[in-house]
C-alpha positions as CSV (number, residue, x, y, z in Angstrom):
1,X,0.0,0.0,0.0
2,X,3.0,2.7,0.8
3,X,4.4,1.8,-2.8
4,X,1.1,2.3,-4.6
5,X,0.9,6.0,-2.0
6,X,3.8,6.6,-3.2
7,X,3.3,6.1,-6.9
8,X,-0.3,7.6,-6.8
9,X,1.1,10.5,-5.3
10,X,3.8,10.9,-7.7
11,X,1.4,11.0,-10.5
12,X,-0.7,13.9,-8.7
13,X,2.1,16.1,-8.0
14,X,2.8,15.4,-11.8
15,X,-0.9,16.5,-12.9
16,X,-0.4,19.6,-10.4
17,X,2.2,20.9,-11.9
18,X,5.3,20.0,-9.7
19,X,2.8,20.7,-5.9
20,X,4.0,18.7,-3.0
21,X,2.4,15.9,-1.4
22,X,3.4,15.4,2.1
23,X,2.9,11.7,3.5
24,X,1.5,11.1,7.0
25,X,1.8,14.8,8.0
26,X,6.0,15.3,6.9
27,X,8.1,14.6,4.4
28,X,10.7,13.2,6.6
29,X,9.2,10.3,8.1
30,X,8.9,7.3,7.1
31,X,5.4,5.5,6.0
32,X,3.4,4.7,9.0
33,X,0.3,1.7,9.2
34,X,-1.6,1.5,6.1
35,X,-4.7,3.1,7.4
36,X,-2.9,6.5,8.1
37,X,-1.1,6.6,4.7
38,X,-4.8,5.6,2.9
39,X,-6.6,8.9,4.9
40,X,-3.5,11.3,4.4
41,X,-3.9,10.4,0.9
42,X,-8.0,11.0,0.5
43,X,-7.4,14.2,2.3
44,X,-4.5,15.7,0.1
45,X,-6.3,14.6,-2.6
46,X,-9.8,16.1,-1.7
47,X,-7.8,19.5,-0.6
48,X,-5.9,19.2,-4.1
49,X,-9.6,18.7,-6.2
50,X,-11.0,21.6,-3.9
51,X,-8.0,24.1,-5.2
52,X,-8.1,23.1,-8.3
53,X,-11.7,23.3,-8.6
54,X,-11.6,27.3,-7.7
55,X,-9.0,27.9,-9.7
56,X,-10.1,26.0,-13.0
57,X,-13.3,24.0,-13.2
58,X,-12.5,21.6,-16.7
59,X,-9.3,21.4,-15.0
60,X,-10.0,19.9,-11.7
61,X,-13.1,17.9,-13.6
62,X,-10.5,16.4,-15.6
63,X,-8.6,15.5,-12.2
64,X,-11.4,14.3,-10.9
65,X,-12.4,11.5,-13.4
66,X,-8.6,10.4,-13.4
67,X,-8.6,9.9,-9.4
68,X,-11.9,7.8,-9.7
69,X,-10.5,5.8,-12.2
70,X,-7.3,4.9,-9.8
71,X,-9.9,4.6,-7.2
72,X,-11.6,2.2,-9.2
73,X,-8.9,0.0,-9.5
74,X,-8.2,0.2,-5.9
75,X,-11.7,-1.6,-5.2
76,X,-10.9,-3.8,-7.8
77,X,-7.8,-5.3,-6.3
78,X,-9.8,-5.2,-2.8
79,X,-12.9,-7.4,-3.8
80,X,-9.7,-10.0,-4.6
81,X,-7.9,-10.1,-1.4
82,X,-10.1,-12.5,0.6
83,X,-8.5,-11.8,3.8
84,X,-9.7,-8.6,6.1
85,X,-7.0,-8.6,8.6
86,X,-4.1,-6.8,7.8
87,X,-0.9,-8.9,6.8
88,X,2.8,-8.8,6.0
89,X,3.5,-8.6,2.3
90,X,6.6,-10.1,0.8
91,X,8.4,-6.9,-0.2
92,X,8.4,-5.3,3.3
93,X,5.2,-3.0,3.1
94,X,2.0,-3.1,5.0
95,X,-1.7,-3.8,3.8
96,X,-4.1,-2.3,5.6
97,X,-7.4,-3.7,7.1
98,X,-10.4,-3.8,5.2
99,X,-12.9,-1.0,5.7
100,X,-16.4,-1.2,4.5
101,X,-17.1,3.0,4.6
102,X,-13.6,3.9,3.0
103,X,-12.0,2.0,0.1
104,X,-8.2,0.3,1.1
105,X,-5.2,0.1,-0.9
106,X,-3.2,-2.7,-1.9
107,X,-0.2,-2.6,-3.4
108,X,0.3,-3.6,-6.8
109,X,4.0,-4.7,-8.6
110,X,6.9,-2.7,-7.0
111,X,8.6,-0.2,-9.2
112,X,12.4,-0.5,-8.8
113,X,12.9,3.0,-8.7
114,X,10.7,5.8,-7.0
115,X,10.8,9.8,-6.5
116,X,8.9,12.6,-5.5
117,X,9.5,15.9,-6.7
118,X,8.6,19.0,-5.1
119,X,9.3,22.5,-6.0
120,X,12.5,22.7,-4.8
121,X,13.3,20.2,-7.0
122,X,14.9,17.9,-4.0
123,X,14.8,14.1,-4.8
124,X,13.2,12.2,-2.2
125,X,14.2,7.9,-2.6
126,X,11.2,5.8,-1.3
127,X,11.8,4.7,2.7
128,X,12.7,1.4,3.4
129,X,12.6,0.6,7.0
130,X,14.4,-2.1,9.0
131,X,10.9,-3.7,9.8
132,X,10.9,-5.0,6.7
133,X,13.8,-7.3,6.9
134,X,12.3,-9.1,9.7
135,X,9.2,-9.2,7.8
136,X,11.0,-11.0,5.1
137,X,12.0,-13.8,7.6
138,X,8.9,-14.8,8.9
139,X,7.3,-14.8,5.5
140,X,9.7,-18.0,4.6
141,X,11.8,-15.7,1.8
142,X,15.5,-16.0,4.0
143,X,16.0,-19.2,2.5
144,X,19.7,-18.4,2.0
145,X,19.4,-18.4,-1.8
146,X,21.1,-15.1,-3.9
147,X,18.0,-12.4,-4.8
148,X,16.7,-11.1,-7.4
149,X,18.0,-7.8,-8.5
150,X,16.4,-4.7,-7.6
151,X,14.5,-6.6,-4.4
152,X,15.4,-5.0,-0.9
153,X,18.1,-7.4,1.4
154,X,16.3,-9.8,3.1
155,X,19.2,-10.2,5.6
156,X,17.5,-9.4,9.6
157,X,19.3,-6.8,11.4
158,X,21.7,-3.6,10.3
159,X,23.7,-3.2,8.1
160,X,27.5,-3.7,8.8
161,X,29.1,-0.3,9.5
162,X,32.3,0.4,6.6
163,X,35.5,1.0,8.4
164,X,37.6,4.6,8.2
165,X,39.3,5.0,5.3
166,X,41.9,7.5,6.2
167,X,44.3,7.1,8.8
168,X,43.5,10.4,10.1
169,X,39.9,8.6,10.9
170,X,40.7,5.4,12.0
171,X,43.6,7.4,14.5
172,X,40.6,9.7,16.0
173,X,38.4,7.1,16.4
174,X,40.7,5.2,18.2
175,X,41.8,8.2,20.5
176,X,37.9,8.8,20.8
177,X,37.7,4.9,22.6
178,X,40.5,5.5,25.0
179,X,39.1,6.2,28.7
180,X,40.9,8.8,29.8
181,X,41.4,10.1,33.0
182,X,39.1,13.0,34.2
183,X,40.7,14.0,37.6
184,X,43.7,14.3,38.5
185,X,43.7,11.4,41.1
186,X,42.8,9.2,37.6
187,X,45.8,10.6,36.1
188,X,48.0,9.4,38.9
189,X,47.0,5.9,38.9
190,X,46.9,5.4,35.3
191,X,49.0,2.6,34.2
192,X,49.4,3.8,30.8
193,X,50.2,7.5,32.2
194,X,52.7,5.9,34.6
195,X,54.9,3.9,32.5
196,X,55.7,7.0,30.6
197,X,55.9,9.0,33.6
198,X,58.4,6.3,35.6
199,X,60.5,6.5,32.3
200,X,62.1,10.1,32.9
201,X,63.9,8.9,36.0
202,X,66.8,7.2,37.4
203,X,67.0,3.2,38.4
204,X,68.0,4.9,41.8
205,X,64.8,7.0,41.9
206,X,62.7,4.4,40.8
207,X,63.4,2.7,44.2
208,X,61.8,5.8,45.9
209,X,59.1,6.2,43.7
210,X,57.7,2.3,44.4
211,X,57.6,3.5,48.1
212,X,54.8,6.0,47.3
213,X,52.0,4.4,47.4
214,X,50.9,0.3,46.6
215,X,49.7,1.0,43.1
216,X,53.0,3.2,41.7
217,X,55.0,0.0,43.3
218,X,52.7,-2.9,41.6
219,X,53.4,-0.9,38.2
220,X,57.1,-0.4,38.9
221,X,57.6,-4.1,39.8
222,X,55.8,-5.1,36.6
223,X,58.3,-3.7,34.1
224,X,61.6,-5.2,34.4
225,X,63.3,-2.4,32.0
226,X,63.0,-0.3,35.0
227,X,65.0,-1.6,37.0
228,X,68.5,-2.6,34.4
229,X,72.0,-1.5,35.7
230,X,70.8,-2.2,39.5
231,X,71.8,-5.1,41.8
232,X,69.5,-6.2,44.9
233,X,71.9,-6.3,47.8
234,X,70.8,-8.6,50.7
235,X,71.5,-7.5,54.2
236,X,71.5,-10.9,56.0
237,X,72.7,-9.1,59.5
238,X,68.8,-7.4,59.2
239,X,66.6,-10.7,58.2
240,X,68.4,-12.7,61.2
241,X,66.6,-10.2,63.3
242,X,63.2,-11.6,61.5
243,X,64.7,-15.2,63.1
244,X,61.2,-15.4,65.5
245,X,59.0,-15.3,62.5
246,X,57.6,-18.8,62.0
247,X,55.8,-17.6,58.6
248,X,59.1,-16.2,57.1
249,X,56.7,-13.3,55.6
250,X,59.6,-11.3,55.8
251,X,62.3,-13.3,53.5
252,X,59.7,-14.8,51.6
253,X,58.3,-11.2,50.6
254,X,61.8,-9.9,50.1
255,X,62.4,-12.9,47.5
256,X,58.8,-12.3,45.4
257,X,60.2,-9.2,44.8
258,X,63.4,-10.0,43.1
259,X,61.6,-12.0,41.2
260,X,58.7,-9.6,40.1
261,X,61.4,-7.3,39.3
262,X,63.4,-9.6,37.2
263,X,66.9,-8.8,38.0
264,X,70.1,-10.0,37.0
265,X,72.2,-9.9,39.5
266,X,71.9,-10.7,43.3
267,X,74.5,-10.1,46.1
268,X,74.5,-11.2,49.6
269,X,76.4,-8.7,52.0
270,X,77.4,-10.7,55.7
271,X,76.3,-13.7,54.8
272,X,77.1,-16.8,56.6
273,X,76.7,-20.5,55.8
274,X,73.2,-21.0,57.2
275,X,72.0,-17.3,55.1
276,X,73.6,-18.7,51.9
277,X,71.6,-22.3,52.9
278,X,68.4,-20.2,53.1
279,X,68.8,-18.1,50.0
280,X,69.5,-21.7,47.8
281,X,66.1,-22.9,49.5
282,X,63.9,-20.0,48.9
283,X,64.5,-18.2,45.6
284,X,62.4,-19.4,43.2
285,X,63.6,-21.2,40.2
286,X,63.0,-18.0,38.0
287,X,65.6,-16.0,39.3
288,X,68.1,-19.2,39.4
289,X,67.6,-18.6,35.6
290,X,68.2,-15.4,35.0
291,X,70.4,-14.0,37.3
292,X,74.4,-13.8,35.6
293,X,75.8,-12.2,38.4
294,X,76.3,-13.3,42.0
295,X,78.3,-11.6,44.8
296,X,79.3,-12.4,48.0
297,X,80.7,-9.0,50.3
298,X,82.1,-8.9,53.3
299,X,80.4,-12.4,54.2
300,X,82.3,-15.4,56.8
301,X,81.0,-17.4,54.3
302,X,83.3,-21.2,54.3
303,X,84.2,-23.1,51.0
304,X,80.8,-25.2,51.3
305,X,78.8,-22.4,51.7
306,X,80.7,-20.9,48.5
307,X,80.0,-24.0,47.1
308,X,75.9,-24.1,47.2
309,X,76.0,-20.8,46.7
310,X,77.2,-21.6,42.9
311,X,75.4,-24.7,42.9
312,X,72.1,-23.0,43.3
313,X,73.0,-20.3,40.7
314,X,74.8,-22.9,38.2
315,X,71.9,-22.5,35.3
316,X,72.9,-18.7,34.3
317,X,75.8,-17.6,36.4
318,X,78.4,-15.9,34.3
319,X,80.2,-12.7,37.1
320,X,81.4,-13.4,40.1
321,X,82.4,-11.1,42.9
322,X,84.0,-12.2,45.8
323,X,85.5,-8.9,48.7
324,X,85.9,-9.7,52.1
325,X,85.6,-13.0,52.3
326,X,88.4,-14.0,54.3
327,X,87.3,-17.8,55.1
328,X,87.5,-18.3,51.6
329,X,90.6,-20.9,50.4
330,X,92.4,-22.0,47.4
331,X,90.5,-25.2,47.9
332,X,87.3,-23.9,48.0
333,X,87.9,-22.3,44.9
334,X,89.4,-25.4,43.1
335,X,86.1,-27.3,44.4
336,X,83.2,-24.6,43.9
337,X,84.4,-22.8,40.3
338,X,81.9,-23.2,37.3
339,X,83.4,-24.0,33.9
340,X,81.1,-21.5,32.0
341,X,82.4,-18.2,33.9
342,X,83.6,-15.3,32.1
343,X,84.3,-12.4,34.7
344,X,86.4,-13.3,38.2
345,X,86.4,-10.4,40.9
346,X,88.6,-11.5,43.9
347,X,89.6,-8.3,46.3
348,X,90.1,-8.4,49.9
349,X,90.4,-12.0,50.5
350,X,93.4,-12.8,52.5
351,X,93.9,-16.9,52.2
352,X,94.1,-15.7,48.0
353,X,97.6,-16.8,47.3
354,X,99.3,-18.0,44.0
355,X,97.3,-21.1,44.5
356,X,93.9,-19.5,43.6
357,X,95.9,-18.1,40.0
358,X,96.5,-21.8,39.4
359,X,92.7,-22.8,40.1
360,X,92.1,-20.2,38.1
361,X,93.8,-20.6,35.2
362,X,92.8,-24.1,34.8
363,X,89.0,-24.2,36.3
364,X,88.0,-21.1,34.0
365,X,88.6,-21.7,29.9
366,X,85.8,-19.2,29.2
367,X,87.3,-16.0,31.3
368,X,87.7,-13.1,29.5
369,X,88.0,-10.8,32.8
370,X,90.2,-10.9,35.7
371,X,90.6,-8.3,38.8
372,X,92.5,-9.4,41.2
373,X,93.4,-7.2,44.4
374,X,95.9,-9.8,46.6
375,X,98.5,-9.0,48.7
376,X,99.9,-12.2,48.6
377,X,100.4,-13.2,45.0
378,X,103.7,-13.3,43.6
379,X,105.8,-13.7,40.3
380,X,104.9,-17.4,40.9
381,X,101.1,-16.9,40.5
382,X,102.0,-15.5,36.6
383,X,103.5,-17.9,35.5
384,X,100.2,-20.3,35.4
385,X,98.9,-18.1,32.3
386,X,100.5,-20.6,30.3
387,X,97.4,-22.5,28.5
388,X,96.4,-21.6,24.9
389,X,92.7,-21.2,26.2
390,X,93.5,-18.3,29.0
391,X,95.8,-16.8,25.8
392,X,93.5,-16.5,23.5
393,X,90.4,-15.8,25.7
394,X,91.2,-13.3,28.4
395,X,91.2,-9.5,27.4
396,X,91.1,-7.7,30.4
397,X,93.7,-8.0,33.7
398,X,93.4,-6.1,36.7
399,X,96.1,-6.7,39.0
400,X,95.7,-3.7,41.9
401,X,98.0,-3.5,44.9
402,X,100.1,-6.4,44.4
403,X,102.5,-5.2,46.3
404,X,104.9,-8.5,45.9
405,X,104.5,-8.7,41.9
406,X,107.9,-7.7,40.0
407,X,109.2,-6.9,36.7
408,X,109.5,-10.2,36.5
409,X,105.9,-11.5,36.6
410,X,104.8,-8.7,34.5
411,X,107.3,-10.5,31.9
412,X,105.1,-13.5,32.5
413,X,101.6,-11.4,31.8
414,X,103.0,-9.9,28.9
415,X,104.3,-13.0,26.4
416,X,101.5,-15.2,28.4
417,X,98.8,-13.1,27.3
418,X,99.5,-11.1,24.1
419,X,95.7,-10.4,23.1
420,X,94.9,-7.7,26.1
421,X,92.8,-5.0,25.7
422,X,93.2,-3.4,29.2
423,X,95.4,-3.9,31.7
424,X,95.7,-2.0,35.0
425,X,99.1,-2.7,37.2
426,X,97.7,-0.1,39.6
427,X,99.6,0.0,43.6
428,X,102.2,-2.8,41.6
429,X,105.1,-0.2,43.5
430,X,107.5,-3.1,42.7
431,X,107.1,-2.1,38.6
432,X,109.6,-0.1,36.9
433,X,110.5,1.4,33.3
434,X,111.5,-2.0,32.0
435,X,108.6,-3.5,32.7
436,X,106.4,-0.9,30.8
437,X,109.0,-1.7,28.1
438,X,108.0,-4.9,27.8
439,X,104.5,-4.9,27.8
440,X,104.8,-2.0,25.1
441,X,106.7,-4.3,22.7
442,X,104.6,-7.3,23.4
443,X,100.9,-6.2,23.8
444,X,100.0,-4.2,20.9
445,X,96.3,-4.2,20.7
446,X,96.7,-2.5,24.2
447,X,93.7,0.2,24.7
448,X,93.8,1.0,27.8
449,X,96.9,0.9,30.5
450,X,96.9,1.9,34.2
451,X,100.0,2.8,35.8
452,X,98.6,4.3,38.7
453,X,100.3,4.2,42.4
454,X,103.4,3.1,40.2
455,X,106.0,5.2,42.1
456,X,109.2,3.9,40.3
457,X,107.5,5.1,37.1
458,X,109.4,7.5,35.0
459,X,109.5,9.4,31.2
460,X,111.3,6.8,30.2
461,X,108.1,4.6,30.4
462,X,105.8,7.0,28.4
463,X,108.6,7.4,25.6
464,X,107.9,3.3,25.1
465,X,104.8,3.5,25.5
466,X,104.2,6.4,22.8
467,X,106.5,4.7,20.2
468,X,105.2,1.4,20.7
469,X,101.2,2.0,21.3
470,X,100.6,5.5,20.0
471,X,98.4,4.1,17.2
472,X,95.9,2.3,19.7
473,X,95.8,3.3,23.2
474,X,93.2,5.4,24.2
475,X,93.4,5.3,27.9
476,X,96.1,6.6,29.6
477,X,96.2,6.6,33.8
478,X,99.0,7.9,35.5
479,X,98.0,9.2,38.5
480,X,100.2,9.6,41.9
481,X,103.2,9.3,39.8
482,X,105.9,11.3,41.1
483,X,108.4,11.3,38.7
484,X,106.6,11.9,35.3
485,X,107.5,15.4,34.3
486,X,106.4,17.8,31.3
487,X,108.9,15.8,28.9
488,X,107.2,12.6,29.4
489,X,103.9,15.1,28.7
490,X,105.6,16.1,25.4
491,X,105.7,12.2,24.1
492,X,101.9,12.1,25.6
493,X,101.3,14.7,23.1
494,X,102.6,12.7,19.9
495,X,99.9,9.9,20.7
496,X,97.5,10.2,18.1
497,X,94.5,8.1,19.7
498,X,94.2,9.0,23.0
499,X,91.0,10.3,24.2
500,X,91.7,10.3,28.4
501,X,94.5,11.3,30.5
502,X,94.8,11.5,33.9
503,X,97.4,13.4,36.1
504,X,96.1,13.7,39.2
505,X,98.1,14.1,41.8
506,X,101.5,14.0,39.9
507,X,103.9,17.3,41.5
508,X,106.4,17.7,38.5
509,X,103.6,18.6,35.6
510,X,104.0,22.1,34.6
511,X,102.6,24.9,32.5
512,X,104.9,24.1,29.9
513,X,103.8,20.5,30.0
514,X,100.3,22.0,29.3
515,X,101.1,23.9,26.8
516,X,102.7,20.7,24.9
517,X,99.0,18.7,25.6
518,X,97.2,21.4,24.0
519,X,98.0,20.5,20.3
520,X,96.3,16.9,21.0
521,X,93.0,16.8,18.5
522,X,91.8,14.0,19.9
523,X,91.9,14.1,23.8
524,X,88.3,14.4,25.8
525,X,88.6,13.6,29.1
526,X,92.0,15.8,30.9
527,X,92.6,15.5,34.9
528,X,95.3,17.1,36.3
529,X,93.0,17.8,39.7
530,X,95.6,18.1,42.9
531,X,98.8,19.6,40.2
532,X,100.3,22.5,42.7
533,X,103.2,23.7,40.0
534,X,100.2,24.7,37.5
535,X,99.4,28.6,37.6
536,X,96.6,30.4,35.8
537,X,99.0,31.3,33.0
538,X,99.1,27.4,32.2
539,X,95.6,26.5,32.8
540,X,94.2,29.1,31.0
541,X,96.0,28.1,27.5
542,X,93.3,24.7,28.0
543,X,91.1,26.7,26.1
544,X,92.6,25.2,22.8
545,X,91.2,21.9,23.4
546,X,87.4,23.1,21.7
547,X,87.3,19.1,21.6
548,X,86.9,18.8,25.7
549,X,84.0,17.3,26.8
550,X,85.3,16.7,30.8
551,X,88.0,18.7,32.3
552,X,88.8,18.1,36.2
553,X,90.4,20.8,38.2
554,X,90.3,19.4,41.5
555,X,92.3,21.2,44.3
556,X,94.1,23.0,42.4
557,X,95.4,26.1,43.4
558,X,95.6,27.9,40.3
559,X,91.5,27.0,39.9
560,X,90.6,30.3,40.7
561,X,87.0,31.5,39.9
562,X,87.8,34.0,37.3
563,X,89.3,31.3,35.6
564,X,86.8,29.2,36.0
565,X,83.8,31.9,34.6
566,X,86.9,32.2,31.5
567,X,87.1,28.4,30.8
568,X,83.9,28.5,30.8
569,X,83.1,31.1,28.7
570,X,85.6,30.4,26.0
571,X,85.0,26.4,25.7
572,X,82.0,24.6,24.6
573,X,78.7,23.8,26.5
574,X,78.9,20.3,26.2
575,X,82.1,20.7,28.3
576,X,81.8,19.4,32.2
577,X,84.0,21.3,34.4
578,X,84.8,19.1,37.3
579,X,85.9,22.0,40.5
């Protein structure tokens, strides 16, 4: 019935010369029951004939017998529908229910397309609601088969909605579905907020940020990035005082969160057997995995407890530190030592003898780093850097304040280990020129060399060291040297890759020494903090190096602070003065 309204009407607003016909009170709504659309009809059409009839009379009696004859149709195609009640017909519009005093519409063939025009010529496309759809189902025509063209979908529900097609849309509607935070107090416990927010600072400050409040440490312990560079240190003096608690709430809270934090590194500080027997029984398999680096400072720990103490972190371990612990023997070592290390720290242990270099040297293939601070190792203890493996493998050697190490056992280091990259013979007081000779002429992919505490070092040293090494050191440390004087400066200066020099603390550098330093391209990092022979004069001609990025100035007299506010006007921002 709406698509023969809609037809009938077209064809009046035709005949009326382009008047509009409005359907159930407005143009903009869609078709309502059929009895409302059938009297909104009659009544346009009976205020059309009346219109008509005072402005033309054969006009509107031509009008007249054309609307009788559609009506006459109408009553034609009513006396065949047998049925009174009003029902569903199969292209989604209504038939209305019979009425004996007013003639009903039914709807004859649909017209595939259908317009109204008005006098604003605006094109109005018939209405087709989502009623009609559901209509179509319970009529039996959703039998799944492909329809006919030019028929409406007979699919039940909406339509699906297309997707953006710029990326500008498709970003704003995604910005549009994030909840942000309205309040402030949202803002500050917004995960999303916070991981950007916790980003800005330090692994240090992160510490004190997870004490703010439980939600900023929840997030914190979540992200493991947060918490790179920093080792969990484990005060075992302070969790023997938690000895009463039967729950171990205490340890057993410390240990979940090493684990939710998923360090790398873990270090017990006065530990004792029993603490290191309680740590192996407690952590939880995840951190066994993943942690590379143990320590042990300052502990009583014995050889057994050493022992479990590698045993429990066998899976991943690849650093070890051991300082302080003085119960510690060769044996232990020989006994407890993993294969699969690769960096030895041994400092302050006082059973360390040249029985531990042997252990050592043979327990360890994979060691690429060594610092060892004994005061009991000897020439002997070098001589154990015989094997091809500790050769070819080991690139770093840091022997500091071996006080009974000679020339001779650096002659051992240096044709027992030609492949160094950095060794430091620093507090080796026992070391003289010949020595530095040696390693010059043997060690040539030397980068970085530290002479430091080395009183019997002289300019004879440097001159071997700058025709032998000029082409590849880059680290030079020389401080507390008491002899070096502004001529061993002058064959510093002919060192074409250096980039840092310390002096500190050396009482024979002066201005002309600077001076002499000052045509070096390539140097960064200068100290000569603690140099009482420089004057303002000498430190003031620094401001050649434009290539500076640290300078240290430490207790010097000379340091003044209008040559300060000049060094720091005349070289370049990036620049750290260090007073």
């Amino acid at each position: 019935e709406v698509s023969f309204t809609k037809r009938a009407a077209a064809e009046l607003s035709r005949c009326f010369n382009g008047l509009t016909v409005s359907r159930g009170g407005s143009s903009k709504k869609s078709s309502g029951n059929a009895s409302s659309s059938s009297s909104s009809t009659a009544s346009a059409i009976g205020s059309i004939s009346k219109e008509k009839e005072a402005n033309s009379g054969s006009r509107s009696q031509s009008l007249i017998e054309e609307t009788t004859f559609l009506l006459s149709g109408l009553k034609s195609s009513k006396n065949a529908s047998k049925d009174s009640a009003s029902e569903i017909h199969s292209n989604g519009n209504y038939c209305a229910k019979v009425n004996q005093k007013q003639p009903t519409v039914t709807p004859c063939a649909p017209f595939k397309s259908e317009t109204l025009i008005t006098k604003t010529n605006t094109t109005i496309t018939p209405f087709k609601s989502s009623s009609s759809n559901a209509s179509n189902a319970k009529t039996g025509n959703g039998t799944g088969k492909q329809s006919a063209p030019g028929t409406p979908n007979r699919k039940a529900g909406p339509p699906p909605r297309a997707p953006p097609k710029t990326s500008r849309a498709r970003r704003k509607n995604f910005l549009l579905s994030l909840q942000k935070p309205k309040s402030l107090d949202e803002l500050w416990s917004d995960r999303s907020f916070l991981n950007k927010f916790f980003f800005y600072f330090t692994a240090k400050e992160r510490c004190i940020l997870s004490q703010v409040c439980p939600r900023w440490r929840d997030i914190l312990y979540s992200n493991s990035y947060f918490w790179r560079g920093l080792m969990p240190v484990i005060y075992c003096n302070e969790l023997r005082r938690y000895a009463d608690d039967a729950s171990n709430s205490v340890r057993q809270g410390l240990y979940a969160s090493i684990e939710k934090r998923g360090f790398d590194s873990i270090c017990l500080f006065g530990a004792t057997d029993t603490d290191v027997i309680d740590f192996a029984s407690k952590i939880s398999p995840t951190v066994m995995r993943s942690c590379t680096f143990g320590s042990l400072r300052c502990s009583s720990v014995s050889d057994k407890g050493l022992e479990i103490f590698l045993a429990t972190l066998n899976q991943s371990i690849k650093k070890l530190e051991l300082s302080g612990c003085n119960e510690i023997t060769d044996s232990g070592l020989w006994t407890s030592l993993v294969p699969h290390l690769e960096s030895l720290t041994i400092c302050d242990c006082i059973n360390v003898a040249d029985e531990t270099m042997a252990a050592i040297t043979q327990m360890l293939p994979s060691l690429n780093e060594l610092i060892l601070q004994a005061y009991h190792v000897t020439d002997v203890a070098m001589t154990y850097f015989g094997p091809a493996a500790a050769r070819e493998n080991l690139k770093t050697l840091c022997l500091q304040h071996c006080w009974e190490l000679s020339n001779q056992g650096i002659l051992n280091v240096a044709h027992g280990l030609p492949n160094l990259t950095h060794l430091s013979l620093s507090g080796c007081s026992k070391v003289t020129d010949d020595a530095i000779e040696v390693i010059a002429e043997q060690i040539r992919g030397l980068k970085k060399l530290d002479l430091s505490w080395c009183s019997r070092i002289s300019d004879a040293a440097l001159e071997y060291i700058a025709c032998d090494l000029s082409d590849v050191l880059s680290e030079l440390i020389l401080d507390r040297s008491p002899h070096i004087t502004d001529i061993g400066l002058g064959y510093i200066a002919t060192m074409s890759q250096l980039t840092t020099l310390t002096l500190r603390w050396c009482p024979q550098i002066r201005d002309f020494g600077l001076q002499t330093l000052c045509s070096m391209k390539s140097l960064k990092v200068l100290s000569v903090a603690g140099c009482p022979q420089l004057s303002v004069n000498g430190l003031s001609c620094l401001v050649q190096m434009q290539q500076l990025t640290e300078l240290e100035l430490t207790n010097c007299p000379a340091a003044t602070k209008e040559l300060l506010k000049y060094l720091k006007d005349h070289l370049p921002n990036s620049c750290t003065i260090i007073i």
